[in-house]
BALOFI-827633 format. One record per atom (N, C-alpha, C, CB): y negated, x, z; atom name; residue in three letters. Coordinates in Angstrom, 3 decimals. Glycine has a CB too. Layout:
<sites>
       c2       c1       c3  a   r
        Y        X        Z CA ALA
...
</sites>
This chain:
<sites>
       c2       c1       c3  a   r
    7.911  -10.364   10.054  N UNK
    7.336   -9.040    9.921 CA UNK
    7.055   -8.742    8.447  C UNK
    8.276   -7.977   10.525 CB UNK
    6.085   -8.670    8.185  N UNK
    5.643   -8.414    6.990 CA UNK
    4.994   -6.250    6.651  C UNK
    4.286   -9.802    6.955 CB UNK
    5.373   -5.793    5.590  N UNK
    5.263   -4.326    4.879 CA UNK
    4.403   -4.209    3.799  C UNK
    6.542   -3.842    4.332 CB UNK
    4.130   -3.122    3.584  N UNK
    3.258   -2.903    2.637 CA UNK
    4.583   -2.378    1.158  C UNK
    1.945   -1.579    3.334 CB UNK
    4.403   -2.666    0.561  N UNK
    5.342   -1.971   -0.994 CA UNK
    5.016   -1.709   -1.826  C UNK
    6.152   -2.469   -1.703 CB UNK
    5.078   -0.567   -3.060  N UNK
    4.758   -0.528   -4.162 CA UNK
    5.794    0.085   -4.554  C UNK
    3.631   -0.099   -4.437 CB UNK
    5.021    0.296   -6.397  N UNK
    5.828    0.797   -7.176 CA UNK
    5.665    2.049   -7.935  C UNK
    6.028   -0.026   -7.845 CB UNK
    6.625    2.958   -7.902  N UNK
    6.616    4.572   -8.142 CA UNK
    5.973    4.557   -9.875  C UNK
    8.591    5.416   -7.947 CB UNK
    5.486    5.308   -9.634  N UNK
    4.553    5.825  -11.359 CA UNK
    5.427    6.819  -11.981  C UNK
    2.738    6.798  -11.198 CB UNK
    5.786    8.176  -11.347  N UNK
    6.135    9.157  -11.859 CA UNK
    6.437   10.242  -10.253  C UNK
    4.929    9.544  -13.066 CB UNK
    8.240   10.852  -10.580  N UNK
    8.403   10.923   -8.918 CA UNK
    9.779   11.879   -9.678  C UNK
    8.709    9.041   -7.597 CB UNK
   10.014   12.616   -9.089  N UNK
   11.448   13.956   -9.884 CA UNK
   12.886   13.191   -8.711  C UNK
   10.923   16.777   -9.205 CB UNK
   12.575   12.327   -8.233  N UNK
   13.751   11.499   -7.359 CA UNK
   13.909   10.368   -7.489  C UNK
   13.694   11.471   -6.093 CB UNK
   13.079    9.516   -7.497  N UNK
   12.786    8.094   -7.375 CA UNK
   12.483    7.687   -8.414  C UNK
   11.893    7.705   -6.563 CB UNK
   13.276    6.489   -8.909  N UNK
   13.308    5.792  -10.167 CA UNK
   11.979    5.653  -10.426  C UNK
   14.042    4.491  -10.200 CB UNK
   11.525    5.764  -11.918  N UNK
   10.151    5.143  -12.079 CA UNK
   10.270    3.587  -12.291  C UNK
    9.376    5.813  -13.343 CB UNK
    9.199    2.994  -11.585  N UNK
    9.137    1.464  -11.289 CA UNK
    9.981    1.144  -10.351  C UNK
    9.428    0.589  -12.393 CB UNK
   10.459    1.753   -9.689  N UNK
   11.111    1.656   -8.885 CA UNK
   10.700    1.361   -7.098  C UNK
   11.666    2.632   -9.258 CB UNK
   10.806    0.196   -6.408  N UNK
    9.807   -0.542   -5.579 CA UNK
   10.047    0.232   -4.345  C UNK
   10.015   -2.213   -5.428 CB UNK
    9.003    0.512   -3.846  N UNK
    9.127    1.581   -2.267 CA UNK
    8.544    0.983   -1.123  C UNK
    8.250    3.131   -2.310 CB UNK
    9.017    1.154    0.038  N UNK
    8.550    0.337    1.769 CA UNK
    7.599    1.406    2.181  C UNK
   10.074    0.143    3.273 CB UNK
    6.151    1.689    1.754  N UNK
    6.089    2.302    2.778 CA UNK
    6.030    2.163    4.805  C UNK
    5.279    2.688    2.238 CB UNK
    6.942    3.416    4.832  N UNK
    7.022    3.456    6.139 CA UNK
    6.169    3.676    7.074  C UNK
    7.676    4.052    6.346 CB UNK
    5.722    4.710    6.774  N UNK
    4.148    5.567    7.480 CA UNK
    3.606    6.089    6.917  C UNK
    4.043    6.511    8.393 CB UNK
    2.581    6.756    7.596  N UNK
    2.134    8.304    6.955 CA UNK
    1.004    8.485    8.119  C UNK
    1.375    8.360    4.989 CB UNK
    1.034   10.264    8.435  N UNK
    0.606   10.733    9.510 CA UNK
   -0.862   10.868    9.343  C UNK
    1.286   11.887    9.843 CB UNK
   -1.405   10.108   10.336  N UNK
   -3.050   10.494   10.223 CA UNK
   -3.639   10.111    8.741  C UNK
   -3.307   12.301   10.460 CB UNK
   -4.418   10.743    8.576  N UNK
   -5.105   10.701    6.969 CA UNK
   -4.444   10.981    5.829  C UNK
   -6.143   11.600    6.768 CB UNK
   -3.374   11.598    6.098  N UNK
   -2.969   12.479    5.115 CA UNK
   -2.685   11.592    3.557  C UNK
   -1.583   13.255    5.753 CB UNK
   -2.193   12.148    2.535  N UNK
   -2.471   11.367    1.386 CA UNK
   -1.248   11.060    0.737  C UNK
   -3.382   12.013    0.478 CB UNK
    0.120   11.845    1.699  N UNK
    1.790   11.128    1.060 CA UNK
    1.920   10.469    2.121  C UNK
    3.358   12.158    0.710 CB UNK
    2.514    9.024    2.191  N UNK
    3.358    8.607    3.061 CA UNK
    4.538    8.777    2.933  C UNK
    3.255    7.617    3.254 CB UNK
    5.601    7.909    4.164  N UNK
    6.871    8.404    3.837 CA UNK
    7.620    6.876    3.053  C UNK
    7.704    9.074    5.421 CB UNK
    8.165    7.176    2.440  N UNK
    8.538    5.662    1.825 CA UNK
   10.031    5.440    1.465  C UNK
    7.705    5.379    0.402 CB UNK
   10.879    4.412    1.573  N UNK
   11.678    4.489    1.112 CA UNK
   12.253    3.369    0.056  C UNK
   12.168    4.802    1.969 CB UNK
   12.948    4.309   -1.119  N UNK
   13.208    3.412   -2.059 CA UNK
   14.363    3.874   -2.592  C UNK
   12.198    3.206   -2.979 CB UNK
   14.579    3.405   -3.887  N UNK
   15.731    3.442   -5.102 CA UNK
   15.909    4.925   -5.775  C UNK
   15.255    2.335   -6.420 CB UNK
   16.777    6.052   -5.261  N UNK
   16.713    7.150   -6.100 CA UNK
   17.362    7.317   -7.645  C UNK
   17.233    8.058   -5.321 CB UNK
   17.101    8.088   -8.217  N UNK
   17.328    8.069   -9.418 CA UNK
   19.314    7.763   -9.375  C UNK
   16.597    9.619  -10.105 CB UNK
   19.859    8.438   -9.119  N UNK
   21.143    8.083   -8.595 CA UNK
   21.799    6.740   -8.275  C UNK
   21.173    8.647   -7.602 CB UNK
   20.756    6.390   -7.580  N UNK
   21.017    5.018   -7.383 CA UNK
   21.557    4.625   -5.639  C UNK
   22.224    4.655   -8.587 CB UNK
   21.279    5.564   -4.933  N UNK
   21.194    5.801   -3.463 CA UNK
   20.066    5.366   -3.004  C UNK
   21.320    7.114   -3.054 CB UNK
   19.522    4.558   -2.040  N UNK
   18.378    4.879   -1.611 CA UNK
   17.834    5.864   -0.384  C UNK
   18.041    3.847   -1.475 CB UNK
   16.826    6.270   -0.567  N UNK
   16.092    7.580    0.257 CA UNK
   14.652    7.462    0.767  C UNK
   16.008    8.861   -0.702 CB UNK
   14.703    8.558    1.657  N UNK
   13.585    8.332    2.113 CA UNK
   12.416    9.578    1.565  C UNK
   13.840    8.198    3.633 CB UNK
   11.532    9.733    1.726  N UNK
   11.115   10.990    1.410 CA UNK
    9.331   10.810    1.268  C UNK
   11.980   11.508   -0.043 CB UNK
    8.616   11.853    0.984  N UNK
    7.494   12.004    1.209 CA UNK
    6.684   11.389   -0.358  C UNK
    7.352   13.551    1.711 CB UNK
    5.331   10.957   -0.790  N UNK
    5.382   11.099   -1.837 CA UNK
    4.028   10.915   -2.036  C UNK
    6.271   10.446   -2.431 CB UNK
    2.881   11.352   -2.834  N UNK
    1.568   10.936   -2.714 CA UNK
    1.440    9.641   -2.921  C UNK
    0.750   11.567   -3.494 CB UNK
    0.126    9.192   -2.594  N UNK
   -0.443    7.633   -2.906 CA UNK
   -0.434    7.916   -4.277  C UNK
   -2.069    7.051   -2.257 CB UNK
   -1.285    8.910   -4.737  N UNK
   -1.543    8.616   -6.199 CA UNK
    0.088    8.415   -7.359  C UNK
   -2.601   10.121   -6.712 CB UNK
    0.988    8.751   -6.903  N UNK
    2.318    8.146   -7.835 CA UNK
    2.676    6.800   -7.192  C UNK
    3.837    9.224   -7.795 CB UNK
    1.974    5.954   -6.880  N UNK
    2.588    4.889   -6.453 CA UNK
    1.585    3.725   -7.165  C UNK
    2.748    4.908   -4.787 CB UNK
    1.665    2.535   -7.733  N UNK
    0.739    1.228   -7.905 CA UNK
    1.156    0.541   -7.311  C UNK
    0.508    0.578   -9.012 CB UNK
    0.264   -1.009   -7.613  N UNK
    0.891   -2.128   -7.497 CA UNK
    1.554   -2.634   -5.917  C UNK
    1.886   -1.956   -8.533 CB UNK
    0.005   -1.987   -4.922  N UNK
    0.831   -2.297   -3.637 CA UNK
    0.049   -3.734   -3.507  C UNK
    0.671   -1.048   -2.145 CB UNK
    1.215   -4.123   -2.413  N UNK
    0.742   -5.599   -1.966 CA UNK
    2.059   -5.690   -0.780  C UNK
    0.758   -7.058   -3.510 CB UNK
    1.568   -6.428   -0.251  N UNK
    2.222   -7.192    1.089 CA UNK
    3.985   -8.079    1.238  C UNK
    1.014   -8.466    1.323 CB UNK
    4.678   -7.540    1.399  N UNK
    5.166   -8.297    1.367 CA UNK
    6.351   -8.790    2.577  C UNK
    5.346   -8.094    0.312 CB UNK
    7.852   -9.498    2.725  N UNK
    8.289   -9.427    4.267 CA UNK
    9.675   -8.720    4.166  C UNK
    8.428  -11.039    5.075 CB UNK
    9.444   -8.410    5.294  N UNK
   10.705   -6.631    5.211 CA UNK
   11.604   -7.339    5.937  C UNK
   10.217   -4.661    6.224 CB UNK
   12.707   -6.685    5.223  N UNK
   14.174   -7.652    5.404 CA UNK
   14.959   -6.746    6.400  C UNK
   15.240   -7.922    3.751 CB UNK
   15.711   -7.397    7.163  N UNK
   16.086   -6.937    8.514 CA UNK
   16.361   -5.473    8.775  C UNK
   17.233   -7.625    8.894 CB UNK
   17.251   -5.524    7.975  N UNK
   17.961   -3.862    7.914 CA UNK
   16.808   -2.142    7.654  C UNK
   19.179   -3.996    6.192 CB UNK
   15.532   -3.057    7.411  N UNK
   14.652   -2.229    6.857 CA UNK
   13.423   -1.707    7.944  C UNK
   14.124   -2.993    5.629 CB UNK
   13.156   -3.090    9.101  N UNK
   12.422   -3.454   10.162 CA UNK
   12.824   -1.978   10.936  C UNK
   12.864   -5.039   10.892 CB UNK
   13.970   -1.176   10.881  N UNK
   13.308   -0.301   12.038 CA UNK
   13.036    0.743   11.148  C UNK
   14.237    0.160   13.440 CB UNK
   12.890    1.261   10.134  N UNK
   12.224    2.317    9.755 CA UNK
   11.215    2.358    9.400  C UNK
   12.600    2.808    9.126 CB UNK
   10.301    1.115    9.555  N UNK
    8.867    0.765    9.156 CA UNK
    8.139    0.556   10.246  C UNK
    8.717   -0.402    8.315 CB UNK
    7.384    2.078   10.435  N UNK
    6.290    2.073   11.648 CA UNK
    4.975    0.609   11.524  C UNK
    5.345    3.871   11.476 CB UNK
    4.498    1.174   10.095  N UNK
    3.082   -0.078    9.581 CA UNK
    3.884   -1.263    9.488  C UNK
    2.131    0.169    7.777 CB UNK
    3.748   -2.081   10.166  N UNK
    4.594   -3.173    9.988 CA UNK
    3.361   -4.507   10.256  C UNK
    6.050   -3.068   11.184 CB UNK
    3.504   -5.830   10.088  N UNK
    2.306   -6.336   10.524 CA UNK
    2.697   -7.564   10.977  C UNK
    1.236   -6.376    9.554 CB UNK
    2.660   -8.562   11.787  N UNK
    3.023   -9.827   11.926 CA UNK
    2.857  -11.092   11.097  C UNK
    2.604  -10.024   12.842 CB UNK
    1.540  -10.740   10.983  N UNK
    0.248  -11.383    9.962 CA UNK
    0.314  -10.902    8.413  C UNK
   -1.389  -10.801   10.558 CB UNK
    1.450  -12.112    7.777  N UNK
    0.591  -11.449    6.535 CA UNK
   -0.452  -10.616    5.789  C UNK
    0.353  -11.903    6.247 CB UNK
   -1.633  -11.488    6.374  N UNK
   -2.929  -11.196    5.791 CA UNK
   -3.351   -9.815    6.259  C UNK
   -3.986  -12.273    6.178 CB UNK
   -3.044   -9.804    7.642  N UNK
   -3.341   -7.963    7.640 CA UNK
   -2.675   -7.058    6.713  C UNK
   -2.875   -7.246    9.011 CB UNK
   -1.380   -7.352    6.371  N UNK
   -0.099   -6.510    5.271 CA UNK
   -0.831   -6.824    4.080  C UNK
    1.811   -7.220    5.165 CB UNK
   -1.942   -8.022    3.731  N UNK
   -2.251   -7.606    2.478 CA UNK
   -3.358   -7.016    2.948  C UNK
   -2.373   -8.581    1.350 CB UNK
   -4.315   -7.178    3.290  N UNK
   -5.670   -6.484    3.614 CA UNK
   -4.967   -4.629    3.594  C UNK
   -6.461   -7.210    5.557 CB UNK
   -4.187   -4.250    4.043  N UNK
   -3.821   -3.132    3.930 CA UNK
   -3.612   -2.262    2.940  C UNK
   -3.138   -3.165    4.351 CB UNK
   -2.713   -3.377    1.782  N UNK
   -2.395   -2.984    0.550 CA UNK
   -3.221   -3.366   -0.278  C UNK
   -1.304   -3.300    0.179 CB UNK
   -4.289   -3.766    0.005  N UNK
   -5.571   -4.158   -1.084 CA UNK
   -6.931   -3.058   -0.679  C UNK
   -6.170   -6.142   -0.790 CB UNK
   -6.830   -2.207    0.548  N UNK
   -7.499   -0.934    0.917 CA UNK
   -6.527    0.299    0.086  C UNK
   -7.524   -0.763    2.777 CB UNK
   -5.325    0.262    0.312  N UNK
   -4.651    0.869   -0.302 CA UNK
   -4.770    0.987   -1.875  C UNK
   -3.688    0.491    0.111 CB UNK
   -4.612   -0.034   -2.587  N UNK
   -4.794   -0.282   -3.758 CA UNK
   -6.589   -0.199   -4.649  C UNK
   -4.112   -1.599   -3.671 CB UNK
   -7.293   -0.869   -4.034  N UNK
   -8.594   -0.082   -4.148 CA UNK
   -8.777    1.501   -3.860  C UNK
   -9.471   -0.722   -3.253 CB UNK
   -8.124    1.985   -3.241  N UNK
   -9.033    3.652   -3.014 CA UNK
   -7.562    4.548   -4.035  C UNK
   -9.234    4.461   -0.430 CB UNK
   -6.462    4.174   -4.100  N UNK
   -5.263    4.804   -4.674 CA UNK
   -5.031    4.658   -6.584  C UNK
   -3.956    3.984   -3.780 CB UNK
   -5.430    3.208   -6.635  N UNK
   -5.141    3.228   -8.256 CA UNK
   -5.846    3.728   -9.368  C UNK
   -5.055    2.116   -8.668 CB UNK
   -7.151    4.448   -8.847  N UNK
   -8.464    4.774   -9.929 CA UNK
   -8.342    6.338   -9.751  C UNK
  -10.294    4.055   -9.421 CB UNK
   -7.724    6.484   -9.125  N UNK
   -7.219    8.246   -8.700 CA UNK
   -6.402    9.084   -9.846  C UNK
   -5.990    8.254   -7.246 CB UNK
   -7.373    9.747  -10.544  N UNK
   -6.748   10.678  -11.345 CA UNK
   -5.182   11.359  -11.133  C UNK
   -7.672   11.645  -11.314 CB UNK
   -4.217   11.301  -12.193  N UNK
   -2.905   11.723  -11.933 CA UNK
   -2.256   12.674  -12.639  C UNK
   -2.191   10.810  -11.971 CB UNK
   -1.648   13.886  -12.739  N UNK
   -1.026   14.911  -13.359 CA UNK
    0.560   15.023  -13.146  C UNK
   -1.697   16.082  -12.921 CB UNK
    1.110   14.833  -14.309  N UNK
    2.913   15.454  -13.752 CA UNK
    2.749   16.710  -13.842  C UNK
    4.467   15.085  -14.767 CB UNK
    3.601   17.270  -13.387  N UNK
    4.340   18.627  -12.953 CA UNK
    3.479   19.524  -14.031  C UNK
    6.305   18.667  -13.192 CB UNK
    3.656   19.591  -15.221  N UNK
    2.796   20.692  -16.460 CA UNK
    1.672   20.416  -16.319  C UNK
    3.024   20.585  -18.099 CB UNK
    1.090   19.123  -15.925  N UNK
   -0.360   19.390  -15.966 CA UNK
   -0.925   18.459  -17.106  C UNK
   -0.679   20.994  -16.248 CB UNK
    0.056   17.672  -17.443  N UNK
   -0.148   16.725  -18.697 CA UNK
   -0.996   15.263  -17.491  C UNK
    1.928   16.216  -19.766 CB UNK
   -1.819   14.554  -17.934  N UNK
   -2.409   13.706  -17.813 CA UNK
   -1.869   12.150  -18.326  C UNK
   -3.399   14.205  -18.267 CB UNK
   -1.478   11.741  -16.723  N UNK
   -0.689   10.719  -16.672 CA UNK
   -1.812   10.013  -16.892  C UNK
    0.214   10.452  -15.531 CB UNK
   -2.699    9.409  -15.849  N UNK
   -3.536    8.169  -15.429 CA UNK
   -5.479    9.366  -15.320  C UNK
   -2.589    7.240  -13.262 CB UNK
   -6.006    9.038  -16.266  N UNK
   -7.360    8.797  -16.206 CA UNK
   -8.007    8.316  -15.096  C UNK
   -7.640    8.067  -17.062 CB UNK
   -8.922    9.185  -14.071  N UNK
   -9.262    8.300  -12.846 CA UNK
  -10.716    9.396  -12.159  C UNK
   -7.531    8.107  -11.555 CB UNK
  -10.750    8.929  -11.101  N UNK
  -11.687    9.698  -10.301 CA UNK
  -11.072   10.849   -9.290  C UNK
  -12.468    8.674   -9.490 CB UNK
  -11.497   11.912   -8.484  N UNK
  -11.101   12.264   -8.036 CA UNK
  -10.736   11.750   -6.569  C UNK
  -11.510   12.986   -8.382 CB UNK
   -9.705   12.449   -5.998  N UNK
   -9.437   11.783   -4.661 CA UNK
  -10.709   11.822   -3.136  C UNK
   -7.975   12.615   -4.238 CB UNK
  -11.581   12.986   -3.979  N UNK
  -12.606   12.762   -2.883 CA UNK
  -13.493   11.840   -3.017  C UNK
  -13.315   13.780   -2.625 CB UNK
  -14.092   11.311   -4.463  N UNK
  -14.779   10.292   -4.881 CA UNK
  -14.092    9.340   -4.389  C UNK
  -15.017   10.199   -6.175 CB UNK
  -12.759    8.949   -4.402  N UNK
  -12.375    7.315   -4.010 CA UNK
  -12.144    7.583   -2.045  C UNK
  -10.351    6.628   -5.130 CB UNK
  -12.305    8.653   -1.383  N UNK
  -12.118    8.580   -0.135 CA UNK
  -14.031    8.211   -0.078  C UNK
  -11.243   10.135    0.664 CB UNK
  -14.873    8.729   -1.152  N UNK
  -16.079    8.199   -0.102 CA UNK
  -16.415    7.246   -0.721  C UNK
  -17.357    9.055    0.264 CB UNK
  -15.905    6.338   -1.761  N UNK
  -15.682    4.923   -2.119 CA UNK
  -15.163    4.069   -0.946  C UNK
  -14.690    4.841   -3.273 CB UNK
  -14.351    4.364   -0.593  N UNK
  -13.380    3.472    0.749 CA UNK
  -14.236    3.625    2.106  C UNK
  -11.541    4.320    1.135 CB UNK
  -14.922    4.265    2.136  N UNK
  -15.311    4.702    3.541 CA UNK
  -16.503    4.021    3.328  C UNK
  -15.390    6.343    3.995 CB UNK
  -16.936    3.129    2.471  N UNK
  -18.275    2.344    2.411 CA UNK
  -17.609    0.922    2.365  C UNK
  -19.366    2.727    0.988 CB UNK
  -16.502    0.691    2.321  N UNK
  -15.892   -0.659    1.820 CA UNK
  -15.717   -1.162    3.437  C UNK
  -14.222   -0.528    0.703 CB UNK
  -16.506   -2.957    3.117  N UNK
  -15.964   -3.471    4.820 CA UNK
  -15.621   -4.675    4.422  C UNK
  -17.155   -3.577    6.280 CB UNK
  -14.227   -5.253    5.460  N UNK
  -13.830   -6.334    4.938 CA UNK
  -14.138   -7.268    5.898  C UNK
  -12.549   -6.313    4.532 CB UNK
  -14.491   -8.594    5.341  N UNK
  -15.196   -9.661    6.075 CA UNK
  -14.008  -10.927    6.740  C UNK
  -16.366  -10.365    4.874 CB UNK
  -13.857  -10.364    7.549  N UNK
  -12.901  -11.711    8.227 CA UNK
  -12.862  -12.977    8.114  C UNK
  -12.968  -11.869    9.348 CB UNK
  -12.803  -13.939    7.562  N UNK
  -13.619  -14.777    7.211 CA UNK
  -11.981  -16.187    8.165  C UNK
  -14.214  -14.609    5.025 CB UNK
  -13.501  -17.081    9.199  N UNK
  -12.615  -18.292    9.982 CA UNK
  -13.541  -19.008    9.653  C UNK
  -12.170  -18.339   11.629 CB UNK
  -12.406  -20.110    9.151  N UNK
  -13.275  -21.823    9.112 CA UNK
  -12.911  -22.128   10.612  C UNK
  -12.462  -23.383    7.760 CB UNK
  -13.665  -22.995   10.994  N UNK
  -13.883  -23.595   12.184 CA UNK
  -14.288  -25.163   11.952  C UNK
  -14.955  -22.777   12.929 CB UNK
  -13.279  -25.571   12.873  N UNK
  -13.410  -27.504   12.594 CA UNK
  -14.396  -27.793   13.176  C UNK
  -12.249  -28.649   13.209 CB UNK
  -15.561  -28.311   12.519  N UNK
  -16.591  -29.234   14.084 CA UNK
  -16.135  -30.484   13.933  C UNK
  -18.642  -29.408   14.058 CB UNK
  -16.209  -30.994   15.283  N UNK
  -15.915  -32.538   15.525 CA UNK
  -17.462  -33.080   15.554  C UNK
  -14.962  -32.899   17.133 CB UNK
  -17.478  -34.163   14.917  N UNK
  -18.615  -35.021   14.915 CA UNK
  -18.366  -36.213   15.634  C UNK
  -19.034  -35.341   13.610 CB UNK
  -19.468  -36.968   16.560  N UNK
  -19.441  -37.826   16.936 CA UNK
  -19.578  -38.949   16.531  C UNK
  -19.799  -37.683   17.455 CB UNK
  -18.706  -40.043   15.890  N UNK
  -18.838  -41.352   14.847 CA UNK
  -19.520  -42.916   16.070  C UNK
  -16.661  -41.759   13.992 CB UNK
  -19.859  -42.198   17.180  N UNK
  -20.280  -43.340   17.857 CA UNK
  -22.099  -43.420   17.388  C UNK
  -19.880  -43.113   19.687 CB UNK
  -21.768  -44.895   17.381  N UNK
  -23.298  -45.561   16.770 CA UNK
  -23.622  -46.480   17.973  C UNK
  -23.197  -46.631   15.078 CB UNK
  -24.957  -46.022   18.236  N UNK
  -25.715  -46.748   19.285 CA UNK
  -26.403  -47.876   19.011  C UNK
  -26.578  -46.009   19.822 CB UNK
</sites>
């Protein structure tokens, strides 16, 4: 079983750099629920936008973790294809802490939702042909 994971940017709970599972997230919406490393040093679960998170990619979720992870995937390659949709429409996304100070330089979140909504990914299967080596 393979998860999607990244890593926290800037979060008033969760360690910064600190690596998160996401679990879900309902419909469209733009926090999932994720769980990771709290500042404390507990881990938690909790809500958190895409835009405080980088650096997602695929990776395989270790037992104890398998039931709180709805997105889960069998297939690698779907767990990355996920976190590489994720990571294209999430990392170019303009970011603000709490005052309003300017973390990350980016686009807005409606520009990268109608960025993503033009993006298609190409499945791509080799297929063996057998050739016939008989000579007449």
């Amino acid at each position: 079983m393979y998860g999607v994971v990244a890593n926290v940017v800037i979060d008033k709970q969760l360690k910064i750099g600190a690596k998160v599972f996401i679990l879900y997230c309902h419909g469209m919406a733009r926090s999932p629920k994720v769980y990771g490393m709290a500042r404390g040093g507990r881990r938690i679960e909790k809500y958190i936008s895409y835009k405080k998170l980088h650096k997602f990619r695929a990776q395989w979720l270790p037992e104890h973790i398998r039931s709180k992870v709805v997105w889960k995937y069998d297939d690698r390659r779907d767990a990355e294809r996920f976190a590489k949709l994720l990571e294209l429409k999430w990392t170019n996304v303009r970011l603000f802490d709490e005052e309003g100070n300017l973390i990350r330089e980016g686009i807005s979140e409606n520009e990268a939702d109608n960025i993503v909504s033009n993006l298609k990914f190409v499945k791509r299967e080799f297929v063996a042909l057998q050739y016939s080596t008989d000579v007449e």
